[in-house]
C-alpha positions as CSV (number, residue, x, y, z in Angstrom):
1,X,158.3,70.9,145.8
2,X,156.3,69.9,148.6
3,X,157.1,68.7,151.8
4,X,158.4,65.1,151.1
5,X,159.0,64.0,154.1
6,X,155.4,64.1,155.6
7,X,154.5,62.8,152.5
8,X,156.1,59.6,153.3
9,X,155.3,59.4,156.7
10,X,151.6,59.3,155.3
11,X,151.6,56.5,153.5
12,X,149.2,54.1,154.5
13,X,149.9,50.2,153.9
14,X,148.7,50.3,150.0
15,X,151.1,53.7,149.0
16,X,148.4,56.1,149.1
17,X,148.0,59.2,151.0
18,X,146.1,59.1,154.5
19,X,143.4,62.5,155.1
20,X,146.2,64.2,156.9
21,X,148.8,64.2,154.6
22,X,146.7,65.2,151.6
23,X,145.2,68.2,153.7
24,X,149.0,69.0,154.2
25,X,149.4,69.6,150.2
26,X,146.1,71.1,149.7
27,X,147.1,73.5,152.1
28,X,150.6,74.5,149.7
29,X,148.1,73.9,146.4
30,X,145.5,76.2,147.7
31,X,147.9,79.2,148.5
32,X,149.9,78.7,145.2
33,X,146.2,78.9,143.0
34,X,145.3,81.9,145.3
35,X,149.2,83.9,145.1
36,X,149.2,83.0,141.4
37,X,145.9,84.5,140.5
38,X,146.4,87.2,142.4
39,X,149.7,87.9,141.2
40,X,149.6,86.4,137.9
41,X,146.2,88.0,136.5
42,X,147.9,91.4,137.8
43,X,151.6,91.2,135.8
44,X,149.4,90.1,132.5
45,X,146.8,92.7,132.8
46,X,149.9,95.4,132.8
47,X,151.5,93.8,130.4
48,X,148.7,93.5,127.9
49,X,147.5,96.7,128.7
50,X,148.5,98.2,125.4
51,X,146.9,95.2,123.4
52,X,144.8,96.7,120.7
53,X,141.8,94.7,121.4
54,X,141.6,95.9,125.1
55,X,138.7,98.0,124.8
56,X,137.0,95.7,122.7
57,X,137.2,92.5,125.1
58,X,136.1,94.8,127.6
59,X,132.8,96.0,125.7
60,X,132.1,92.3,125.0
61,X,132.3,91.3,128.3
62,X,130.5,94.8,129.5
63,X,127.6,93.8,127.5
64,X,127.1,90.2,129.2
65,X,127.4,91.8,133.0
66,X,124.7,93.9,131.7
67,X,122.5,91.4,130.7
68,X,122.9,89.7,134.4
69,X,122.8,93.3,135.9
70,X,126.0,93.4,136.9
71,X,127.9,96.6,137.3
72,X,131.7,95.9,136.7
73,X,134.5,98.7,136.4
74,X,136.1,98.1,133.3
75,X,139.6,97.5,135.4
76,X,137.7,94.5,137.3
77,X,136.7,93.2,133.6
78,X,140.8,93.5,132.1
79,X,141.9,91.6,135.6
80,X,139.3,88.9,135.6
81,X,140.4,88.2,131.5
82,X,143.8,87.9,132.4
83,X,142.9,85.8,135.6
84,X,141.6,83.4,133.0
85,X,144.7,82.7,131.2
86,X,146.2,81.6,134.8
87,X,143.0,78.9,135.5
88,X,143.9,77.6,132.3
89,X,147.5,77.1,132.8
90,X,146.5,75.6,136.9
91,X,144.2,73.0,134.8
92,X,147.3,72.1,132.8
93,X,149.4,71.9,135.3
94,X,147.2,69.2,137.2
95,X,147.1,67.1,133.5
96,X,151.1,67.9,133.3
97,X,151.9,66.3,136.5
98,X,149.0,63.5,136.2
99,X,150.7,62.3,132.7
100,X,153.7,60.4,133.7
101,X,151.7,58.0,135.6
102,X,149.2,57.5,132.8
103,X,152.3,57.2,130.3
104,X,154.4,54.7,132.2
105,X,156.9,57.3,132.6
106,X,159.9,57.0,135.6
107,X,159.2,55.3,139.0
108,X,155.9,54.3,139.5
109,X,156.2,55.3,143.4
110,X,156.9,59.1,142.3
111,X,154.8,59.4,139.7
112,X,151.9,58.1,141.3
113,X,152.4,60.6,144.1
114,X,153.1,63.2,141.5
115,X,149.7,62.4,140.4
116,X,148.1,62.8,143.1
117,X,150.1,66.2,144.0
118,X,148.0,67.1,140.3
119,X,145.1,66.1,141.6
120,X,145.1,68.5,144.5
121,X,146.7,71.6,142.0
122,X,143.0,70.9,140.8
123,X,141.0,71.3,144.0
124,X,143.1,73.6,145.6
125,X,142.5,76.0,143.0
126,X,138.5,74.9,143.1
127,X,138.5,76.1,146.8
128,X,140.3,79.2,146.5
129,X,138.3,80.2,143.7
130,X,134.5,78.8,146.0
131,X,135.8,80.4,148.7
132,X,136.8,83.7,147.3
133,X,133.6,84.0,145.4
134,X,130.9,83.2,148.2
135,X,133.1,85.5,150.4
136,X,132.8,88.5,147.6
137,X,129.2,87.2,147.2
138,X,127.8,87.4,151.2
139,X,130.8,89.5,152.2
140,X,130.6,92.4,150.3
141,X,128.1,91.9,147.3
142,X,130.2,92.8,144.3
143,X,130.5,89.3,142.9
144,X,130.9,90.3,138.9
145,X,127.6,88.0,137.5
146,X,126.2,87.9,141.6
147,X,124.3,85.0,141.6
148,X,123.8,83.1,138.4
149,X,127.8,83.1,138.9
150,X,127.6,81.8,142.2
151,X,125.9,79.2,141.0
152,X,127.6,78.3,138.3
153,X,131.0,78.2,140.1
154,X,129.6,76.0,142.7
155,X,128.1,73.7,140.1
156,X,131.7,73.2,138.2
157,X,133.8,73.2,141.4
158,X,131.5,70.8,143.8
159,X,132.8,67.4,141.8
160,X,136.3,67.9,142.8
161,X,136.1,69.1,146.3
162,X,133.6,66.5,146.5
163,X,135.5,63.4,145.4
164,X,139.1,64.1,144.9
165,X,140.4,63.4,149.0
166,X,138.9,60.1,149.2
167,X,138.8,59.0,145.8
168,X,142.7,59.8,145.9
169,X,142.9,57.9,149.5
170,X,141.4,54.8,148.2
171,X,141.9,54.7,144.5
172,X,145.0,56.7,143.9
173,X,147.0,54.2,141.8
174,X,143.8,53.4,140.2
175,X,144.8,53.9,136.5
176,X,141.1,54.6,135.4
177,X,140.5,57.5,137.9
178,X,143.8,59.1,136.7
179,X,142.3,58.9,133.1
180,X,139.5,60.3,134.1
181,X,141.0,63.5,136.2
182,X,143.9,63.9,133.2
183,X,140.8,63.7,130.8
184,X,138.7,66.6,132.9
185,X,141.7,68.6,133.5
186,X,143.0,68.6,130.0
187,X,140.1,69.4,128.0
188,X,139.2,72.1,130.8
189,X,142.8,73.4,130.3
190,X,142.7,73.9,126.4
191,X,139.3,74.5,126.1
192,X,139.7,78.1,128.3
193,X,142.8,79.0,127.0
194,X,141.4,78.6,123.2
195,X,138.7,80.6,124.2
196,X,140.2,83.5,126.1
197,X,142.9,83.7,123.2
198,X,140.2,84.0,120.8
199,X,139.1,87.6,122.7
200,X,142.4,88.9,121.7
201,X,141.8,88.0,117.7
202,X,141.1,91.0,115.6
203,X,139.0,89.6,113.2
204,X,138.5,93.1,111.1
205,X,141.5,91.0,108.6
206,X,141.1,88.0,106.8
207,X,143.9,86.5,108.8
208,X,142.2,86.9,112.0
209,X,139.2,85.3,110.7
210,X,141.0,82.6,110.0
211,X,142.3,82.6,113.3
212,X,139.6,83.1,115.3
213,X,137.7,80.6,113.0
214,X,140.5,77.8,113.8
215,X,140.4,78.5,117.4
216,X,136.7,78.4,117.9
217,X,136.5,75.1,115.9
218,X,139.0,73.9,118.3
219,X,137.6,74.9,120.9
220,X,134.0,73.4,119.8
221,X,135.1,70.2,119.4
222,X,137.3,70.0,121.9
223,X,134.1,70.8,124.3
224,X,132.0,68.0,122.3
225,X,134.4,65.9,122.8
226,X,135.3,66.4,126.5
227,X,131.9,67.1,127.7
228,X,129.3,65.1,125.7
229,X,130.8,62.2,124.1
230,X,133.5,61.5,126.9
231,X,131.9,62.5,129.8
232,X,129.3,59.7,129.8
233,X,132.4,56.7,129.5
234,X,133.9,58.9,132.2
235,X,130.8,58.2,134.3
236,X,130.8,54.7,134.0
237,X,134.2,54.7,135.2
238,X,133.6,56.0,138.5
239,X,130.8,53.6,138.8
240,X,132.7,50.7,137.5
241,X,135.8,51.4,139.6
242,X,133.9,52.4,142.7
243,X,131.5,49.7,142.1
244,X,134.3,46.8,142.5
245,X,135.6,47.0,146.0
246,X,132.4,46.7,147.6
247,X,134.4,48.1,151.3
248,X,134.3,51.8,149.1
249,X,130.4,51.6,147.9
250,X,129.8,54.4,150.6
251,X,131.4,56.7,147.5
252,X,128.8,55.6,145.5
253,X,126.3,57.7,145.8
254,X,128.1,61.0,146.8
255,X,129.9,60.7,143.2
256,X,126.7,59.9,141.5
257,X,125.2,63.4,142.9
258,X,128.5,65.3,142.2
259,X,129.2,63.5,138.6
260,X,124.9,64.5,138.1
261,X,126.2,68.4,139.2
262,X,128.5,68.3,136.5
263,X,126.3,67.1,134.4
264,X,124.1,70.2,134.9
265,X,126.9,72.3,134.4
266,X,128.2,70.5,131.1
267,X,124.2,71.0,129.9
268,X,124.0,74.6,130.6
């Protein structure tokens, strides 16, 4: 999958993966989040193009670019709700290769480093997607949602690129920080792909009432869940985890700013 080899010779004493190495992979993760948005939202907006509620999902979204005063073509709307269904999948793909470890599953070795390969899915598609937005932003001004989407997107991306290198350099095998990325990744995964399914509902029957109904309560309470009741806990893990090797306090208060970022974004 990756280059194994310079995995291995990365290795520091304690089996987890020195600055170089992980730059290595985050190199690989960040062109496969950036080939398969760009070739995955294009082969689903073809073919969904005949989808009956097309034009509808595009009026939706229309109206909310309006209200930021953002003009979209309705082409750039259809390719940015198909790009969605691929960030959902790259979220589950970090849980997917994070669960092994958590479950006790195979050599714990590989599956620690698999985990860790998840990890950087994660940020490797959080700096594609920075980077590609703050270059559409300054570059050439037609960022869909300009700046309240800049924003945003740095608000949800900045805890990962912020934390994930050294927190996977020093606290890799550490079970609780697993739980915590699986937990973030997972929820973040579901969550998106409930609520860009729902868009496609046609709720003018009573079965897609039902439907959409099941899918929004899903995806409320999968949100609750993930982002008020377990996000705290997940907070006090970092502190707890970073907080007992008192050689890694430095990361202290870095993660208290980023997890605080997150916050925000969870709030708004």
């Amino acid at each position: 999958m990756f280059n194994v080899y310079m995995w291995d010779r990365g290795m520091l004493y304690d089996g987890l993966p020195e600055y170089r190495c992980q730059l290595t992979v985050l190199a690989c993760t960040t062109a496969f989040a950036a080939i398969s948005l760009k070739a995955g939202a294009s082969l689903l907006a073809r073919a969904l193009d005949s989808h009956t509620m097309k034009a509808l999902v595009i009026a939706r979204s229309q109206a909310n670019y309006r209200r930021v005063r953002s003009v979209v073509s309705d082409e750039e709307v259809w390719r940015i709700h198909c790009s969605l269904y691929i960030v959902a999948l790259l979220h589950l793909l970090c849980a997917l290769l994070i669960a092994p470890a958590l479950a006790g599953v195979g050599d714990a070795h590989t599956m620690g480093k698999l985990a860790i390969v998840g990890v950087l899915v994660e940020v490797g598609y959080d700096l594609w997607d920075c980077a590609s937005s703050w270059h559409r932003h300054v570059c050439r001004g037609d960022l869909p949602g300009g700046r309240i989407a800049l924003a945003v997107l740095t608000f949800h991306h900045q805890l990962s690129i912020a934390l994930a290198l050294p927190m996977n350099l020093h606290f890799g095998t550490d079970m609780r920080y697993l739980r915590v990325a699986f937990g973030l990744a997972a929820a973040g995964g579901l969550g998106l792909l409930a609520s860009t399914c729902g868009q496609l509902v046609d709720t003018r029957s009573v079965s897609g009432v039902m439907r959409i109904r099941a899918l929004s309560s899903f995806d409320a309470a999968l949100t609750f869940a993930a982002r008020v009741v377990d996000y705290p806990p997940q907070c006090a893990r970092f502190v707890s985890i970073v907080g007992s090797d008192p050689g890694k306090r430095w990361l202290l208060w870095p993660g208290v700013a980023a997890l605080g970022g997150m916050g925000l974004f969870n709030i708004f």
